[in-house]
C-alpha positions as CSV (number, residue, x, y, z in Angstrom):
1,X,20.1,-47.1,11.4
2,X,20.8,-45.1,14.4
3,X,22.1,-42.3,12.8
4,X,19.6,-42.2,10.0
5,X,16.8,-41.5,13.3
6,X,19.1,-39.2,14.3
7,X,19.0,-37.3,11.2
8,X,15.7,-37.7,10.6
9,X,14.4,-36.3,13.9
10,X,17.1,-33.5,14.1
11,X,14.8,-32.3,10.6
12,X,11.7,-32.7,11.9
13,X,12.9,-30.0,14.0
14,X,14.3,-27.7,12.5
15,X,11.2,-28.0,9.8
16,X,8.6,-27.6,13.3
17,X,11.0,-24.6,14.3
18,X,10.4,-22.9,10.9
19,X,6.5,-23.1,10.9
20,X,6.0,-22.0,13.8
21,X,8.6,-19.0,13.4
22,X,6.4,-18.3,9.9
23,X,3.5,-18.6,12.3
24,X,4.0,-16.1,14.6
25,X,5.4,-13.5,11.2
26,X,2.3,-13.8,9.9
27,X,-0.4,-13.5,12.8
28,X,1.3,-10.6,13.8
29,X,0.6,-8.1,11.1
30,X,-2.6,-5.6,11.1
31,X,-3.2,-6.6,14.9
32,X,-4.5,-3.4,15.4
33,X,-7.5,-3.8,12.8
34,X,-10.7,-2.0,14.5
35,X,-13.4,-4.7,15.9
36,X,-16.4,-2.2,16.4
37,X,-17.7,0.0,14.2
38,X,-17.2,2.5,16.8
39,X,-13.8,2.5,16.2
40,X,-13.9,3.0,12.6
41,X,-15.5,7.0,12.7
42,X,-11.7,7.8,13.5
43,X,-11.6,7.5,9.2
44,X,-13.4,9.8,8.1
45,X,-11.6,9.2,4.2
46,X,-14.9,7.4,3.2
47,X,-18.2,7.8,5.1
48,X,-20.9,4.7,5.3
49,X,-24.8,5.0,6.3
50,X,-24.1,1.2,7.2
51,X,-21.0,-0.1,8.4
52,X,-23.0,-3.5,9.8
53,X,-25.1,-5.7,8.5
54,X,-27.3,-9.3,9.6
55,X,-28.3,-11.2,7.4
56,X,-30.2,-13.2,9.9
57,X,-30.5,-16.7,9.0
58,X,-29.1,-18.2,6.1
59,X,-28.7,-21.9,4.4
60,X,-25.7,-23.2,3.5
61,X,-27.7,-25.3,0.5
62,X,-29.2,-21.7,-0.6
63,X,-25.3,-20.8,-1.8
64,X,-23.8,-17.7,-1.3
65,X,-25.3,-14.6,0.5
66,X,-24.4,-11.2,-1.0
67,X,-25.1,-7.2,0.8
68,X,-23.1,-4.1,-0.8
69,X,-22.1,-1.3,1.3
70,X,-21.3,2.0,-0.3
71,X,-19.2,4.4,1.2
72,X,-18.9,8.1,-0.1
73,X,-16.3,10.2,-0.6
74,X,-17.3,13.8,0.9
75,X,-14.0,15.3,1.2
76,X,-12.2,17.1,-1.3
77,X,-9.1,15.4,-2.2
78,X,-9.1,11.9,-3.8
79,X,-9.3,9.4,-1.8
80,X,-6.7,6.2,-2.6
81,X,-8.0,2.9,-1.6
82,X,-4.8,0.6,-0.3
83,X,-5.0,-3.0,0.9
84,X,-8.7,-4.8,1.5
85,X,-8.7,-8.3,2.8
86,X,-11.6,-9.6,5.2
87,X,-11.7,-11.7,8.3
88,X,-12.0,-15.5,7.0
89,X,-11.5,-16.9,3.9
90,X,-15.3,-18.0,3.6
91,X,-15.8,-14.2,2.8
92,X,-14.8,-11.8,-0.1
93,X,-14.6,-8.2,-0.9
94,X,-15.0,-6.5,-4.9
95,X,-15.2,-2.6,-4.9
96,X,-16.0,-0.9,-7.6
97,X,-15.9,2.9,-8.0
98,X,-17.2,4.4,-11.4
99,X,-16.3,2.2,-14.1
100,X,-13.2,0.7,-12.4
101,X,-13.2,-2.5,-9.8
102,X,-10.8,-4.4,-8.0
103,X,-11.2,-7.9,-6.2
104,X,-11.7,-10.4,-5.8
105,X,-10.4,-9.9,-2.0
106,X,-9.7,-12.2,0.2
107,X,-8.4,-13.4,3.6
108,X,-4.4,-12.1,4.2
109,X,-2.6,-15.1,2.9
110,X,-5.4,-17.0,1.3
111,X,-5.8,-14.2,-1.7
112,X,-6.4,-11.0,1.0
113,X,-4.2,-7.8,1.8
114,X,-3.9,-6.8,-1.6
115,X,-3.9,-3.1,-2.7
116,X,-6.7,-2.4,-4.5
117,X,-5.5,0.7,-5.9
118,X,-8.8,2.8,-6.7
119,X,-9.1,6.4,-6.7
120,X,-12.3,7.7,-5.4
121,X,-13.2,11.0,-6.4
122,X,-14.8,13.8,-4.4
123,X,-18.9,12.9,-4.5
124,X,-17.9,10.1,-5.8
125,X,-19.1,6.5,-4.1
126,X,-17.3,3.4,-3.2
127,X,-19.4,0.2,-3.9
128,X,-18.1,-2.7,-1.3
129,X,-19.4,-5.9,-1.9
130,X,-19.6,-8.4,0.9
131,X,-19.5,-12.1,-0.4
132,X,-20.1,-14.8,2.0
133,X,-19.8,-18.3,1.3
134,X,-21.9,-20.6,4.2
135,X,-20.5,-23.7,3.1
136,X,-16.9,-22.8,3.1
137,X,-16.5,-24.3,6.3
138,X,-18.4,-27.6,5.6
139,X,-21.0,-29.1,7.8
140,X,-19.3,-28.1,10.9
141,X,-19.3,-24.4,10.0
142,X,-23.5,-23.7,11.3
143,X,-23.9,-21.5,14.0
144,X,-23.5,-18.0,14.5
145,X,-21.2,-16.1,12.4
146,X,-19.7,-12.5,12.0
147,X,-16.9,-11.2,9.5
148,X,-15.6,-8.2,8.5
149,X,-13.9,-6.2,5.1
150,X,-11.2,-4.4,6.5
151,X,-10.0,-1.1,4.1
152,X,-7.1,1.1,3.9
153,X,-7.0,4.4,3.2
154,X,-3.7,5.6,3.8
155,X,-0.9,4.7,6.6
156,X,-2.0,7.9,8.7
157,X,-5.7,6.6,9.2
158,X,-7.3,4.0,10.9
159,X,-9.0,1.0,8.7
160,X,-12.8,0.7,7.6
161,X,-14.5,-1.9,8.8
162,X,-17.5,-3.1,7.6
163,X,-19.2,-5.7,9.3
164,X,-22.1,-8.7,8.8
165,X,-23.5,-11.6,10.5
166,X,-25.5,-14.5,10.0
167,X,-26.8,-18.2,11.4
168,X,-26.0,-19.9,9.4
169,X,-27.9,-23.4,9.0
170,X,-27.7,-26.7,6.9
């Protein structure tokens, strides 16, 4: 019976020392994501009349809350969108340039950091729509909110990052 204890406790272990290992992996990747729009002139790939957005307040009973962003290509070479994924997974991200889209996006790990793989012509625009979810985190999710879309461009630049907020209410 000892033994068994032993055993059993020896694998809790090593299972608590693998999560938290994955943990760590996984928290440590795009750390250096912009968090003001300020930061996010240093791209100038795609260029946005609005970066931010409030939706002021909001009701979680009223559904889903939706603002598009559209960001224009005004250089001269195509521009390649990489990996979108937002900040929280009560928030989602479709692009659409021309007559191609890509998305649903998501949070990294929870349907996020995909490539979306769309080619943006000179002139042409980027549709980003912004898709928040009140409810997602249940009653206990009122309050004051903000989230952001975070886009790739290419490995050289820094990341878009388009931004919204909200109060949410029940």
């Amino acid at each position: 019976m000892k033994e068994q204890i032993k055993q059993i406790v020896i694998l809790l272990g090593i299972i608590a020392v693998v999560i938290t290992g994955l943990v760590l992996l996984t928290n440590g990747k795009k750390q250096d994501a912009p968090s003001t729009a300020a930061e996010v002139k240093k791209n100038e790939d795609l260029t946005a009349k609005e970066l931010a957005y409030d939706f002021g307040t909001i009701s979680m009973s009223k559904g889903k809350v939706a603002k598009e962003f559209l960001l224009e290509n005004k250089n001269f070479n195509i521009i390649l969108v990489g990996e979108v994924f937002t900040s929280c997974m009560c928030t989602e991200a479709e692009l659409k340039t021309g007559d191609k889209t890509a998305g649903p996006f998501g949070m990294q790990g929870h349907g996020g950091g995909r490539k979306a793989n769309l080619e943006v012509k000179p002139g042409e625009t980027l549709t980003v729509k912004a898709i928040f979810d009140p409810s997602a985190h249940g009653p206990s999710g009122v309050g004051p909110i903000e989230r952001q879309i975070i886009i790739f461009t290419g490995a050289d630049k820094l990341p878009i990052s388009l931004q919204f907020k909200a109060v949410v209410t029940p």
